[in-house]
N, C-alpha and C positions, 0 to 999 in steps of 0.2 A: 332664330327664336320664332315660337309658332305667331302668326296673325290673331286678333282676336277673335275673328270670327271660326278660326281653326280651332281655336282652344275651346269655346263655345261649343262647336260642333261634337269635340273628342268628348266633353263631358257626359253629355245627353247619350253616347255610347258606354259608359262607364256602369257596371251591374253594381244594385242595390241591395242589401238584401233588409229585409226586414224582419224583425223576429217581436212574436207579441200575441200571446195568448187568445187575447179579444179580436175575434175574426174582424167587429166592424169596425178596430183602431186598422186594422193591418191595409184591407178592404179602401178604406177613408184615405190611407198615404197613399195607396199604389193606384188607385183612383187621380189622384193631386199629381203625383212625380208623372202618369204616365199624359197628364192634360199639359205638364209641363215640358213636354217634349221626351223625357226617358223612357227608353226603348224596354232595358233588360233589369228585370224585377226578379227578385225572389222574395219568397215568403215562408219563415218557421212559426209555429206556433209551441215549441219546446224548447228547452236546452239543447238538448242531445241533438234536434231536427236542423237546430244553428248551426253545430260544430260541425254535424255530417254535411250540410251543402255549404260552410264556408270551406272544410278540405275541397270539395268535389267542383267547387265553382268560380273561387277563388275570387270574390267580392271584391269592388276598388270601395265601397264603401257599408257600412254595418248601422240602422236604427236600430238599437237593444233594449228592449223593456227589462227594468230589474226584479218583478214579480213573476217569477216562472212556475208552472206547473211541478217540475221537478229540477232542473238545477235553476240557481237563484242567476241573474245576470252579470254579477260581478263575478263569478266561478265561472261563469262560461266565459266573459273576458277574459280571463287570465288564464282560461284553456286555448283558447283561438288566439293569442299575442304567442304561445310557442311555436306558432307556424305564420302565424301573418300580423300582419303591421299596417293593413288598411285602417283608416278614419274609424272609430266607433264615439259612437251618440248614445248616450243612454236617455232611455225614457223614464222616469219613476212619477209618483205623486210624493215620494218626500222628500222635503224642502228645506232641510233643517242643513248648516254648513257642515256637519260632520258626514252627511249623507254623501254631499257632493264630494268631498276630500275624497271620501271613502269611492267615490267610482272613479274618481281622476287618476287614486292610484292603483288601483287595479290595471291602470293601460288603456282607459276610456280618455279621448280627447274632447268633448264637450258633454254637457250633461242638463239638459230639458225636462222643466219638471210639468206635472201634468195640475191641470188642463191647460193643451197648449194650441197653437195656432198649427194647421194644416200646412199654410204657406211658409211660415215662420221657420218649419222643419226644413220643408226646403230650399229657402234662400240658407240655412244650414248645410245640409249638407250638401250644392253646391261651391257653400265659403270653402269648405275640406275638400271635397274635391279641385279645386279654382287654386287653391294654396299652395294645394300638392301638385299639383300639374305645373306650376310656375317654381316651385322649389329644384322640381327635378330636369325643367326644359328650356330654362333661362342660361342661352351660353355665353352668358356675358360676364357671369362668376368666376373667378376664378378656380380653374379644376382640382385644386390641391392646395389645403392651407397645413400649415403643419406649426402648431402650437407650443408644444415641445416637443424633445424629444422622442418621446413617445407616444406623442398621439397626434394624428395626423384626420382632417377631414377633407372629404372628399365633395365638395360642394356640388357638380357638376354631374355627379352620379350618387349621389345622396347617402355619403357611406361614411363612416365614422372608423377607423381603425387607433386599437392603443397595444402597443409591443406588438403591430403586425398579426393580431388578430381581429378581426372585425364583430364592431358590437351593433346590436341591435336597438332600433330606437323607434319610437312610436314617429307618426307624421309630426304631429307638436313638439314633441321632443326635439325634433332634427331642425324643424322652422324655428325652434329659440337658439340653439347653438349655434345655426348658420346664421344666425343675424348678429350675435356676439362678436361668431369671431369673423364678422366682417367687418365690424366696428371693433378691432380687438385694442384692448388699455382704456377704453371709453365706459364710463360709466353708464346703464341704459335703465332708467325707470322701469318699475312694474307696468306702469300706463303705457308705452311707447312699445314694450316689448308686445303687451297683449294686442294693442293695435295693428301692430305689424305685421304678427303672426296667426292673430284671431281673425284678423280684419274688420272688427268689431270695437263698438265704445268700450270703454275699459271702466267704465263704471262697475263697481266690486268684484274685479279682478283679481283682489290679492292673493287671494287663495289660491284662485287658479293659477294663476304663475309661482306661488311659491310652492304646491306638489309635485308640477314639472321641472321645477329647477334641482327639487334633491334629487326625485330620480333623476335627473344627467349627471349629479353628481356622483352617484351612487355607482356610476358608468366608467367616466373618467378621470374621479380623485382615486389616488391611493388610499388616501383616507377622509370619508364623505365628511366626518364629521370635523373634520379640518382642511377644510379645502383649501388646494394652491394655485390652482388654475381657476376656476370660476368662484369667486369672491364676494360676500355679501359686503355695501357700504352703505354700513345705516342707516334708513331714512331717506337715501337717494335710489338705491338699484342695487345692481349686480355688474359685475366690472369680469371679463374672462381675459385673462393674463396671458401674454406671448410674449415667449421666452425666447431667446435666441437658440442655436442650434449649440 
């Protein structure tokens, strides 16, 4: 397993990109991330400018403002999640809970609304980057958990497969499931789980975790709307069922 000070170092090596119409928001981060030690920046000021350097550059992590000049930021998320599965942040100024559902499910893993703090973004998106670094390099996991029958995760290479086809999952997605089913038959609060996986107080969470849990559903139940492996229990959490082989 890496050292702290290693995992620290690989981070600050990790390309940001930035995307955001108003040069002196874009200007204002990449000014911040690069005092804060990061090295590799990019910067769109469009839709299309995003998509084109997230194929060409291949981001470990995504700031998305949702006010675009031409496509809006939740189209381009959901354009950039059919090739990549790095961290996205949206930036917006609305604030309203339908807003945020609405970019969480798009494929956005956290969502900052405006006017917000400089540093705030960045101990941000270090949490996603720090998350994902420890999801995917912690060999103390077990390499293979296999839930049922047919679906099987890969904890140690961060891979989800169901009938031996492998499905794709955003970083938050993959940090709820792997914490499930490491606790598998265990009931696990909305609090604990966003804790865990957000690394953050879970003060009005709920949401947040209950968009990320249908989409997983929506992944690996036969049928979301009745689910038999990941299981809502009233009032308490969510419980992910393991089944014998």
């Amino acid at each position: 397993m890496l050292g702290q000070n290693e995992i620290y170092e690989n981070l600050l090596e990790k390309k940001i990109l930035l995307v955001d119409d108003e040069k002196d928001i874009g200007d204002l981060l990449e000014k911040v991330l690069k005092k804060d030690g990061f090295k590799n920046i990019l910067k769109a000021s469009s839709g299309q400018e995003a998509i084109y350097l997230c194929k060409r550059h291949q981001p470990d992590a995504i700031v998305l403002d949702i006010m675009l000049p031409d496509i809006d930021g939740i189209e381009v998320c959901k354009k950039i999640r059919e090739f990549s599965y790095c961290p996205i942040m949206f930036l917006s100024s609305k604030n309203d809970d339908i807003d945020k559902i609405l970019g969480l499910s798009s494929g956005g893993d956290d969502y900052i609304t405006k006017p917000f703090s400089p540093r705030e973004i960045v101990f941000r998106i270090k949490a996603q980057l720090r998350r994902q670094q420890y999801d995917c390099s912690n060999k103390n996991n077990v390499k293979q958990q296999i839930i049922s029958n047919n679906l099987k995760i890969d904890t140690d290479g961060c891979r989800v497969f169901k009938n031996d086809i492998e499905l794709e999952f955003t970083a938050r997605e993959f940090g709820l499931l792997r914490y499930l089913a490491e606790n598998p038959n265990k009931i696990i609060s909305k609090e604990r789980l966003y804790e865990q996986v957000w690394g953050e107080d879970s003060v009005g969470c709920g949401n947040t975790v209950m968009v990320h849990i249908r989409h997983i559903r929506e992944k690996i139940e036969d049928d979301p709307t009745n689910p038999k492996l990941l299981q809502t229990v009233k009032g308490l959490g969510y419980r992910l069922v393991k089944r014998d082989s």
